[in-house]
C-alpha positions, 0 to 999 in steps of 0.5 A: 369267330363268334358262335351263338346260341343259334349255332348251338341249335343249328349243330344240335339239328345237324348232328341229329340228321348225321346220327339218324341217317346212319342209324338207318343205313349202318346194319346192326352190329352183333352187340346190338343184335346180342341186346335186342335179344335181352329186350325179348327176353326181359328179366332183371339180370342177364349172363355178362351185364346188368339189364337196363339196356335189355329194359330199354330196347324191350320198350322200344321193341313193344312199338317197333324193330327197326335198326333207326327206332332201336337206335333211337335212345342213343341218338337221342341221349348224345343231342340231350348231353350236348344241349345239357352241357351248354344250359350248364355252363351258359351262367358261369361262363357265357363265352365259353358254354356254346362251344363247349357244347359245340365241341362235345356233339361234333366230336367224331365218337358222337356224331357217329354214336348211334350204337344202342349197347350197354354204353347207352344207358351207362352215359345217360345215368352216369351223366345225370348223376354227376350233375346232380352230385355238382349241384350237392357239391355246389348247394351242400344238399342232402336231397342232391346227394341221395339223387346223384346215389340213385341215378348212379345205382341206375347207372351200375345197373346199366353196366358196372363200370357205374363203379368207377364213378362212384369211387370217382364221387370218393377221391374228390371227396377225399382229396378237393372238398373241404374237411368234416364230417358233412361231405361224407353224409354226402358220400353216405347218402350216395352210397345208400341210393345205390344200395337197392340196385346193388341188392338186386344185383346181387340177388340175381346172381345168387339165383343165376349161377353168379353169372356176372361174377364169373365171367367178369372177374374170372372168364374174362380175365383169365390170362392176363398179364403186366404189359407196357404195350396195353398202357401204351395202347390205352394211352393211344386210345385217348388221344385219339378219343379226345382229339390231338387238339384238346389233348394238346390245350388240356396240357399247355393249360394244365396250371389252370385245371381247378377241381374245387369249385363250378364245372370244375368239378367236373375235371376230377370226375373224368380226370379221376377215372382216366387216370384209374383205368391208366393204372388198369391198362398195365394188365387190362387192354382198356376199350375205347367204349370204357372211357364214354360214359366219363366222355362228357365231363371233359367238355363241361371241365373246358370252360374253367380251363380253356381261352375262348382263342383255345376253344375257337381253335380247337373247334377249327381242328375237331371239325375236319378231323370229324370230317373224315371219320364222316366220310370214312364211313360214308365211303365204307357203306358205300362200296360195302362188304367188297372193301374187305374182299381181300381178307376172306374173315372180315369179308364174311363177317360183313356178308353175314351182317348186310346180307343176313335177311338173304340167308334167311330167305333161302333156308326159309323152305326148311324152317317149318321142319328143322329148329334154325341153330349157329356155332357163334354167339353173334351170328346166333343173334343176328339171325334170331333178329332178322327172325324174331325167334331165338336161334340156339348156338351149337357147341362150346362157343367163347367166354362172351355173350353166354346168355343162350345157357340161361335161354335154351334147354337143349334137353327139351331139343332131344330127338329134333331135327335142328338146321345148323348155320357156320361158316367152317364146312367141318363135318366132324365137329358135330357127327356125333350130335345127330343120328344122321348129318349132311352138309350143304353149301349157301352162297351169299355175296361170292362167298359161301357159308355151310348149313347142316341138316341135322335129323335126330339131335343126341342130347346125351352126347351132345351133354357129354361133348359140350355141356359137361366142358362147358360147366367145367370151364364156365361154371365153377361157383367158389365155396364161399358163394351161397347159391340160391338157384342156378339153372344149368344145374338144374337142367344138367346137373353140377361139374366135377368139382376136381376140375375146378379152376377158380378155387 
């Protein structure tokens, strides 16, 4: 089999097709739904990440709030990696560039990945980076340097896994490039683009309650231990990513992976990587979306590694192992939330997604005199979509996804009347919030969900129920961090200092 450049573009438009077709079919996920409310509420810094993809969806948002428009920059950016992978190679290895190319798009990861998260705009800076530090690499060019430093800042400011490229950018220069002094202007020069958006981070978080720091190397870690089980999974996990076959040629032709000139530096940019966050999986349980935005630098490294016979043979093994992915999920859409009838969490969970605007509708006669409210971060966020205002969470809620801390002011709530939505027809839980509560039951889908009329929300209780734990648990800035302004303690106050935990 000879593949063309016409193949290239017939792939190029099929893949596209797949990627928008689902794109209009699969129901927004709860992360999607979580930035889109980053997009309406446009700021340079949000509670978990950095804010491109809020700045990315607030555009998109000016036109439209369709699922396949909204979609639209991460079907978009996987067609341009494909096209950009094959107009990089096509000089230096001509036999090689098509399906290498070929190999990236149908990969399943990407002929499935219409998902705007904060993954989208990570992929697309960091791989515009790590062209443009190819081309310093190649041409010794300052110019190429500060670029690659720029977009690389872009990318951190997308999410800050951006760093781990950058210490990528570091080890191959350390260990692949020739000796003096000029490579490391090169490295200087990449540092000093990523400088402003470094400042801007960090000025954030000075006048955030250092959100980002908090949860990332605290909340979220908290609990973690050495596990040989996490590694075996993280390993599992890029098998499964890279597919058996390129797993398997990538070790049969593993004398000749080279880092030292061409697209070969392209293997160290996503050999470097995989094999820091192998170190990491010891302790940290490594999700698949990690690994994405090093994803493309796999193929481009292909062509310096694999035979044209190599190539051929494991587009032969990617293309039905795509397939079924293809058809999982066509099947999956197909039956819907009844393929999951049996275990009764996941089934509402679907329910919740596909039949979100059905909820909407029947709780539409009291929307004019209860605020609509949830006990869940990401049903919040489906429910503010399908609304297009924002819908307050109820109570402590989880460690993800707390950016309703910075939006909602449940002292300006005092005295409302407030209609909560869950899935636990739980009385107690929120009696004392309310000067009178009753429950009412919402079927949807042969399921049932529970709304609560709430009259009269006790803010003061409600501070001394759930805000006063939540700024224990969630806001205990260390000393050592100066804090500019934090808006939970200016609209509720600081947390006992004896209860911190992160000093």
């Amino acid at each position: 089999m000879y593949l063309t450049e016409r193949h290239l573009w017939l792939t190029l438009l099929i893949t596209l097709a797949v990627r928008l077709i689902f794109a209009q079919l699969v129901p927004m996920t709860g992360d999607e739904v979580y930035f889109i409310e980053w997009g309406r509420h446009l700021d340079y810094g949000y509670y978990d990440h950095p804010p491109m993809v809020g700045w990315f969806l607030a555009g998109m948002l000016y036109f439209a709030d369709a699922p396949v428009w909204l979609r639209l920059p991460q079907i978009l950016i996987v067609t341009f990696i494909g096209w950009a992978i094959y107009r990089l190679l096509r000089n230096t290895h001509p036999n090689s560039a098509v399906m290498a190319a070929i190999l990236f798009l149908i990969a399943p990861i990407n002929i499935l990945g219409m998902l705007i998260t904060t993954d989208t705009p990570l992929l697309f800076w960091s791989f515009l980076s790590a062209l443009c530090f190819y081309r310093a690499q190649r041409d010794d060019a300052p110019g190429w340097y500060l670029l690659a430093g720029l977009l690389l800042g872009l990318a951190f400011f997308s999410k800050f896994f951006a760093g781990l490229l950058g210490v990528a950018y570091v080890i191959y220069t350390l260990l692949f490039v020739r000796r003096g002094w000029r490579p490391w202007r090169g490295i200087g020069l990449i540092i000093l683009g990523t400088l402003p958006f470094i400042f801007l981070n960090l000025l954030w978080n000075y006048n955030n309650c250092w959100d980002n720091y908090l949860f990332n190397l605290f909340n979220r870690t908290e609990g973690n231990a050495f596990s040989l089980k996490l590694s075996a999974k993280y390993l599992l996990t890029l098998i499964y990513l890279l597919s058996p076959a390129v797993v398997y040629y990538y070790i049969k032709a593993w004398r000749q992976v080279g880092f030292r000139s061409g697209s070969q530096v392209f293997n160290g940019l996503f050999i470097i990587p995989f094999a820091l966050f192998l170190l990491l999986s010891f302790w940290v349980s490594i999700g698949l979306h990690w690994l994405l935005s090093f994803y493309p630098f796999v193929f481009i490294g292909m062509a310096s590694v694999f035979s044209a016979t190599a190539l051929r043979r494991t587009i032969y093994f990617m293309l039905p192992y795509t397939l079924v992915h293809v058809l999982v999920l066509s099947v999956m859409l197909a039956i819907g939330p009844d393929l999951f009838r049996d275990n009764e969490n996941t089934y509402k969970d679907l329910v919740y997604g596909f039949y979100s605007d059905k909820m909407v509708e029947a709780l539409a006669p009291y929307r004019d005199e209860y605020i609509l409210a949830t006990d869940s971060y990401t049903e919040s966020a489906v429910l503010s979509y399908r609304t297009g205002v924002h819908v307050p969470v109820l109570g402590i809620g989880s460690h993800h996804a707390r950016q309703d801390d910075i939006i909602t002011d449940f002292r300006k709530l005092d005295g409302k009347n407030i209609l909560l939505i869950s899935y636990s027809p739980d009385l107690d839980r929120h009696r004392a919030y309310f000067d009178s509560l009753e429950i009412h039951t919402l079927p949807i889908a042969d399921t049932r969900f529970y709304y609560f009329l709430g009259r009269g929300f006790n803010y003061e209780n409600y501070r001394r129920e759930v805000i006063e734990p939540v700024l224990s648990r969630y806001y205990q800035i260390p000393d050592y961090l100066p804090v500019g302004r934090c808006g939970m303690f200016e609209k509720y106050g600081k947390p006992a200092p004896e209860s911190s935990a992160l000093d």
